[in-house]
ZALOTI-905470 format. One line per 2 residues: number of its first residue (from 0); their letters; for each residue x, y, z of C-alpha. Coordinates in pm, 1 decimal, always signed. Example, Ala and Ser with C-alpha at 12.3 -4.5 7.8 and 13.67 -1.06 7.14 Angstrom:
0	AS	+1230.0 -450.0 +780.0 ~ +1367.0 -106.0 +714.0
This chain:
0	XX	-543.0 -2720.6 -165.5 ~ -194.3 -2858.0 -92.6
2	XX	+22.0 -2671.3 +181.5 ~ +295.0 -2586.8 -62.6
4	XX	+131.2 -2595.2 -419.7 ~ +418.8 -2432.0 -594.2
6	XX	+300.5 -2444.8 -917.4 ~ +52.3 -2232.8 -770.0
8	XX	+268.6 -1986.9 -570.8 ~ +438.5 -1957.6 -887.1
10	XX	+102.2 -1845.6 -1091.8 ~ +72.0 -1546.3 -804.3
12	XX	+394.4 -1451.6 -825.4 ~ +375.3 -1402.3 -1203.3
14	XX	+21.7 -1261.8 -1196.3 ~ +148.9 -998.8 -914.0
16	XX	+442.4 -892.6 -1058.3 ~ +280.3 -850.0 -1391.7
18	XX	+63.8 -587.2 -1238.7 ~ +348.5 -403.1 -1069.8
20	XX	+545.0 -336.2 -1390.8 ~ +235.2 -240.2 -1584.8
22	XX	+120.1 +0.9 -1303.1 ~ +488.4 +131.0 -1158.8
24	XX	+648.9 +166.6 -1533.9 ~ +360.4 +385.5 -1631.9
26	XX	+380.3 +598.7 -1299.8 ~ +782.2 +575.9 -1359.3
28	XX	+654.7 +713.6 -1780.4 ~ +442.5 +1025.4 -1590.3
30	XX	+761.5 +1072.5 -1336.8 ~ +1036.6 +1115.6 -1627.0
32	XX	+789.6 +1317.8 -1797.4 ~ +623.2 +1548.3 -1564.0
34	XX	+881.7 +1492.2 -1246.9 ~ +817.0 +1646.1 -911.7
36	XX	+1135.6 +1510.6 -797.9 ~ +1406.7 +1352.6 -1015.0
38	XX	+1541.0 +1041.4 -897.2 ~ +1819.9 +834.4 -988.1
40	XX	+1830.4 +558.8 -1190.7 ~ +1976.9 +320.1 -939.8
42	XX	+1659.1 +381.1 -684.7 ~ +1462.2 +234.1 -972.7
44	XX	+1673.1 -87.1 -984.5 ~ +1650.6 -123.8 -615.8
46	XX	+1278.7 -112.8 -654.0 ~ +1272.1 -374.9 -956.6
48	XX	+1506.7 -586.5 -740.5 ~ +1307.3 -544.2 -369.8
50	XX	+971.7 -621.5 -526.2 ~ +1068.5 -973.7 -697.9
52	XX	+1173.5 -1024.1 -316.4 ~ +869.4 -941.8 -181.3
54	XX	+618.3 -1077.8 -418.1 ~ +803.2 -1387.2 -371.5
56	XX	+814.8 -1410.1 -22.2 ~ +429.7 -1274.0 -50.1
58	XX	+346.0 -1506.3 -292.1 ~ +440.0 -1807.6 -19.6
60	XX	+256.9 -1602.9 +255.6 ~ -84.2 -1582.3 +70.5
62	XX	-82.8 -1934.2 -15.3 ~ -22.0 -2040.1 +352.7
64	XX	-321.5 -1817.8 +466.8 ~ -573.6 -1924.0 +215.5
66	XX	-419.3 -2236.4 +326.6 ~ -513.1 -2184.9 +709.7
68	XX	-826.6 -2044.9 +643.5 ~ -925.1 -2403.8 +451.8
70	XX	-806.2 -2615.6 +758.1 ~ -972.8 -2385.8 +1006.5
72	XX	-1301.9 -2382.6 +811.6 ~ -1302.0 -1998.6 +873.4
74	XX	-1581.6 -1866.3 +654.9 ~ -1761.6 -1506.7 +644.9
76	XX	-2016.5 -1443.4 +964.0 ~ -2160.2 -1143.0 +740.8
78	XX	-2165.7 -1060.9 +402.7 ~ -2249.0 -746.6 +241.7
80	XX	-2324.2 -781.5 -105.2 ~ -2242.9 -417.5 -294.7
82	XX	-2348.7 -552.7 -629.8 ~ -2677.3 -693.7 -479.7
84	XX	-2772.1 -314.4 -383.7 ~ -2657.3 -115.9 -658.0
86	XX	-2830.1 -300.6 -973.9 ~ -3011.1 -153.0 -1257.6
88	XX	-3167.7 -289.1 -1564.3 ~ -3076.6 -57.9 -1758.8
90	XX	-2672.1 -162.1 -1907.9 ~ -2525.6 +133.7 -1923.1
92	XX	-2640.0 +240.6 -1534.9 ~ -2548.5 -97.2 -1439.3
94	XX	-2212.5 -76.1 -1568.1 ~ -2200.8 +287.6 -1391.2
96	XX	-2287.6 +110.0 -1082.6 ~ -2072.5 -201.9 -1120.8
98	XX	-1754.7 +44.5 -1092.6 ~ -1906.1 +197.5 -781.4
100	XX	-1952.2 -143.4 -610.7 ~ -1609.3 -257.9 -659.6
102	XX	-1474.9 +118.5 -535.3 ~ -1709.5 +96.1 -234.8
104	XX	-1583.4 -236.6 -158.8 ~ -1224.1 -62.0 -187.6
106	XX	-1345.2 +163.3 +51.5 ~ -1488.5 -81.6 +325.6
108	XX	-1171.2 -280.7 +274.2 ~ -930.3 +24.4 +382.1
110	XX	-1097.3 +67.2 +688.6 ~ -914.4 -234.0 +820.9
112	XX	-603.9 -113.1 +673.1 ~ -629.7 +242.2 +812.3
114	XX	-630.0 +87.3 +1148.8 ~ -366.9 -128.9 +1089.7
116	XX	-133.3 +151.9 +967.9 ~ -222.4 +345.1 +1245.5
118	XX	-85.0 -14.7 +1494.0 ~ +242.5 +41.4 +1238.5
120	XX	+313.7 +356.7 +1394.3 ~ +199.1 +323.1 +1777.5
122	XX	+335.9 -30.6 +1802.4 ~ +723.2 +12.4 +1889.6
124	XX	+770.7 -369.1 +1712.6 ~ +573.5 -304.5 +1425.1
126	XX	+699.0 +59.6 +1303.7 ~ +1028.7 -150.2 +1308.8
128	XX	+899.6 -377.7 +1024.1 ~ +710.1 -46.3 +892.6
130	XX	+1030.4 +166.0 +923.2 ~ +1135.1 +19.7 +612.2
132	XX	+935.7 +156.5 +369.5 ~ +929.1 +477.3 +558.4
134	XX	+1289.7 +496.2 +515.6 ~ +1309.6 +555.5 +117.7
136	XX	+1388.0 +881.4 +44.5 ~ +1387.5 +825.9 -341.4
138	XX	+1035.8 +711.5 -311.4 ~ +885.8 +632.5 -656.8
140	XX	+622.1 +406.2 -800.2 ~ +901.2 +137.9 -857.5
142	XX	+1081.5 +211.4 -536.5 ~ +851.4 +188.0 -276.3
144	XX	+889.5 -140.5 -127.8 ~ +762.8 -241.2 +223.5
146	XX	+968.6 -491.7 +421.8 ~ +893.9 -864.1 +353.4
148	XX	+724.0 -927.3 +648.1 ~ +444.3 -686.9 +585.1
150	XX	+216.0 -996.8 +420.5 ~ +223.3 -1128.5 +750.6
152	XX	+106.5 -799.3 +955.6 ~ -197.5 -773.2 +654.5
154	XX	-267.2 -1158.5 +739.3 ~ -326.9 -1063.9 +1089.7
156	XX	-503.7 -768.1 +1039.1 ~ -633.2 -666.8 +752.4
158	XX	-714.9 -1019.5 +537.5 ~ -840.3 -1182.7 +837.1
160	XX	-1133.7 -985.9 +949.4 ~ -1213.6 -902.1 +547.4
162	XX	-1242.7 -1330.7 +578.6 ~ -1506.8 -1264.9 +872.7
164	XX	-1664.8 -960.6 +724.1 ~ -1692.0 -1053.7 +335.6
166	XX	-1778.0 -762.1 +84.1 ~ -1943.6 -867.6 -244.3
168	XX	-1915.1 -560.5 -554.8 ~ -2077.0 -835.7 -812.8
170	XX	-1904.7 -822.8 -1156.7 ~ -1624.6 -532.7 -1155.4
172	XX	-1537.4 -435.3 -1514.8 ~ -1206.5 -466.7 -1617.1
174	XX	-1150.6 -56.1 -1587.2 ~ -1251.9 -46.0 -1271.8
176	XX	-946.2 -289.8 -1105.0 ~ -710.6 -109.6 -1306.3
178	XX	-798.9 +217.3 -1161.0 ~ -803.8 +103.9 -805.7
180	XX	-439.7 -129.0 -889.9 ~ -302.5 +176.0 -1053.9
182	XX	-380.6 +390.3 -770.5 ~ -153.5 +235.0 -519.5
184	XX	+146.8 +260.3 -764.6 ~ +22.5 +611.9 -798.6
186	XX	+17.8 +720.2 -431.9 ~ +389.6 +670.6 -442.3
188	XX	+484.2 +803.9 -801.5 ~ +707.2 +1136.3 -798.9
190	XX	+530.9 +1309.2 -1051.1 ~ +308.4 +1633.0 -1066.4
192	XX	+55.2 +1437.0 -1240.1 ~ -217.2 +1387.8 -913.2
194	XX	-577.6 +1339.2 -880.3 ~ -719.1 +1677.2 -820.1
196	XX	-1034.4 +1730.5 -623.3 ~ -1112.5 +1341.7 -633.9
198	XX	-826.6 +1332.7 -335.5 ~ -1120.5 +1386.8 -110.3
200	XX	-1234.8 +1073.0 -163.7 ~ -942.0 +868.5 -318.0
202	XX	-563.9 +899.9 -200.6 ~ -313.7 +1027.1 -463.6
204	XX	+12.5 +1072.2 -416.5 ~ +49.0 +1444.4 -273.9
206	XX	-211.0 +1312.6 -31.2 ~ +27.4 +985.5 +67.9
208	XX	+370.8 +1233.3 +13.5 ~ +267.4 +1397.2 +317.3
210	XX	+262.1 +1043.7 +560.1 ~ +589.8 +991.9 +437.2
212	XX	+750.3 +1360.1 +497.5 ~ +1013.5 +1451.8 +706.6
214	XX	+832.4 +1743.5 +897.8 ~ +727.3 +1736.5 +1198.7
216	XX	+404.4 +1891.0 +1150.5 ~ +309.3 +1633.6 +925.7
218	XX	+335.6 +1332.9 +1144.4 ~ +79.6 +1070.9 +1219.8
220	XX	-123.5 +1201.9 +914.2 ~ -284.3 +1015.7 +569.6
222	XX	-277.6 +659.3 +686.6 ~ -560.6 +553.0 +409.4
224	XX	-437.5 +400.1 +127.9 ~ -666.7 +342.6 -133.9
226	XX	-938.1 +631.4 +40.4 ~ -887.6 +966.8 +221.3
228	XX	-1252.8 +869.9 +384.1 ~ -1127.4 +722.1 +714.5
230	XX	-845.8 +985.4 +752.5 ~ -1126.1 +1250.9 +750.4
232	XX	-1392.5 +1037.4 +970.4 ~ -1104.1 +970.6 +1208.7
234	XX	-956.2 +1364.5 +1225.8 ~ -626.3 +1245.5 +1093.4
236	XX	-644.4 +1388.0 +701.5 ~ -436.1 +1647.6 +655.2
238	XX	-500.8 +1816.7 +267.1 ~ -143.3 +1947.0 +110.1
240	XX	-98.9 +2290.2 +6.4 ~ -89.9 +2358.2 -394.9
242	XX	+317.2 +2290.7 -420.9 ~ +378.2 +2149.8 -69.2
244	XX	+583.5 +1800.6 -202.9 ~ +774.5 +1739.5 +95.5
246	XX	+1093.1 +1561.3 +125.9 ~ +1044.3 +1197.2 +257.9
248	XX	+1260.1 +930.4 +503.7 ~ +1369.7 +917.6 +831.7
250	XX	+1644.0 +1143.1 +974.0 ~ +1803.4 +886.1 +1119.3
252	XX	+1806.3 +595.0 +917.1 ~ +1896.2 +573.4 +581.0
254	XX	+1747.4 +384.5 +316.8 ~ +1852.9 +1.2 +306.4
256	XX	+2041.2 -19.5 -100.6 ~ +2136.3 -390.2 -41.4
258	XX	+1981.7 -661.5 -48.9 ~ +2083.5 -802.8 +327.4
260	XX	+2032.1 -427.0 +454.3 ~ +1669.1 -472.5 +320.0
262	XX	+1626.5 -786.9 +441.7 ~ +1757.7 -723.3 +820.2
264	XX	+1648.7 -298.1 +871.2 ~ +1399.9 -409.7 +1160.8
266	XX	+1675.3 -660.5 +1303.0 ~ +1967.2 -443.6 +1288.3
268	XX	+2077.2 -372.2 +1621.3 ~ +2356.9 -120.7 +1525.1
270	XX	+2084.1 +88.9 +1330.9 ~ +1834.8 +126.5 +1569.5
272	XX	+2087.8 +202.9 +1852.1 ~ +2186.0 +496.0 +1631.9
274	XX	+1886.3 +581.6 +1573.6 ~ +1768.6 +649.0 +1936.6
276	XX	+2091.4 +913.2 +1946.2 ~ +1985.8 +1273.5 +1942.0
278	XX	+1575.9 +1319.0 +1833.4 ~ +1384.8 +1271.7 +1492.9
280	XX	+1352.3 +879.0 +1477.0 ~ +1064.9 +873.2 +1349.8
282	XX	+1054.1 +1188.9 +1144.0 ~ +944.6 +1041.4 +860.5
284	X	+596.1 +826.8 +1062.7
């Protein structure tokens, strides 16, 4: 692999971005048509804009770590093969527990994210990079961009020990991936649409409203992304009330609109400065 393959950057990019306007148009379909919030237009643009940023910026990120990992000869010490231990002969079962694997393997894969979101939010450095995201307060499927250099934080800590620790779910149909892809857009989408009682085991977006509220009592909660599993294990899960749908951002910062604003809101001296004036800057963590 070369160290800058562009043609192949450009191939992730495309691939990536594909998936976010499938996924984060139909969320933005279910938020225009069953709305919990109404947004304006303009925060959707934003979001169109910020995410060709970051997939771009990912897209060069990814390549250098698959890169590294190749030069370093860094390969799994253990590997736990889902689709090894859930097989059945029979097609239909096997199908049944093909989707399983690849959820399960979802699963095991957001317990390195959980912790990192948790170092987001303890870590004064970090939560600046964090901040970012937490700062939307027109937070939709579209507009829910972190800051660019998130890829390198889930380098560090989330795609490096996965490299170590390598989870197998066999073949995954099709319908499985979309669910789990779609999910993530979800978990951000305004809309009353939600999953129900399947929020005990996968995140939805009242669950994920509440990490990103402005009250108090609802800081340092939800930190799963994909599952709600490692927020209950770990005593940090904290279940919404039927129409609790909170209002989200920080009190103190307001949401970056341009493009240098969204590019420089953990370097900005002048922000942060404010921001330690009076309490609440982190009301939204």
């Amino acid at each position: 692999m070369h160290v800058l393959d562009v043609n192949q950057m450009i191939q992730s990019f495309v691939k990536a971005l594909e998936l976010v306007v499938i996924f984060a148009t139909f969320c933005a379909a279910l938020e225009l048509t069953f709305p919990a919030y109404r947004y304006s237009f303009a925060s959707y643009v934003r979001g169109v804009r910020n995410w060709i940023i970051r997939l771009g910026w990912g897209a060069l990120i990814w390549h250098l770590f698959a890169v590294g990992l190749g030069w370093l000869g860094i390969k799994p010490l253990v590997t736990i093969n889902f689709g090894m231990l859930l097989h059945s002969d029979n097609a239909i079962i096997n199908n049944g527990l093909a989707v399983l694997s690849g959820v399960l393997v979802a699963i095991a894969g957001d317990f390195f994210y959980y912790w990192m979101h948790r170092a987001q939010h303890a870590v004064p450095f970090l939560w600046r990079l964090h901040a970012t995201h937490h700062s939307i307060r027109e937070l939709t499927a579209w507009n829910c961009n972190h800051h660019v250099s998130e890829p390198l934080i889930y380098a560090a800590l989330v795609a490096l020990p996965l490299a170590l620790i390598h989870f197998e779910s066999g073949v995954v149909p099709v319908v499985a991936m979309t669910l789990i892809t779609f999910q993530g857009h979800l978990s951000h989408s305004s809309t009353r649409i939600n999953l129900g009682p399947l929020r005990y085991i996968i995140g939805d977006n009242k669950f994920h409203r509440i990490h990103h509220s402005m009250e108090p009592h609802h800081r340092h909660r939800n930190y799963g992304f994909f599952t709600t599993i490692w927020d209950t294990v770990f005593l940090t899960a904290y279940w919404p009330k039927k129409n609790e749908w909170p209002d989200v951002g920080l009190r103190n910062q307001p949401e970056p609109l341009t493009v240098r604003d969204y590019i420089m809101f953990p370097f900005d001296r002048r922000r942060w400065h404010r921001g330690k004036v009076g309490t609440g800057v982190e009301a939204g963590d």
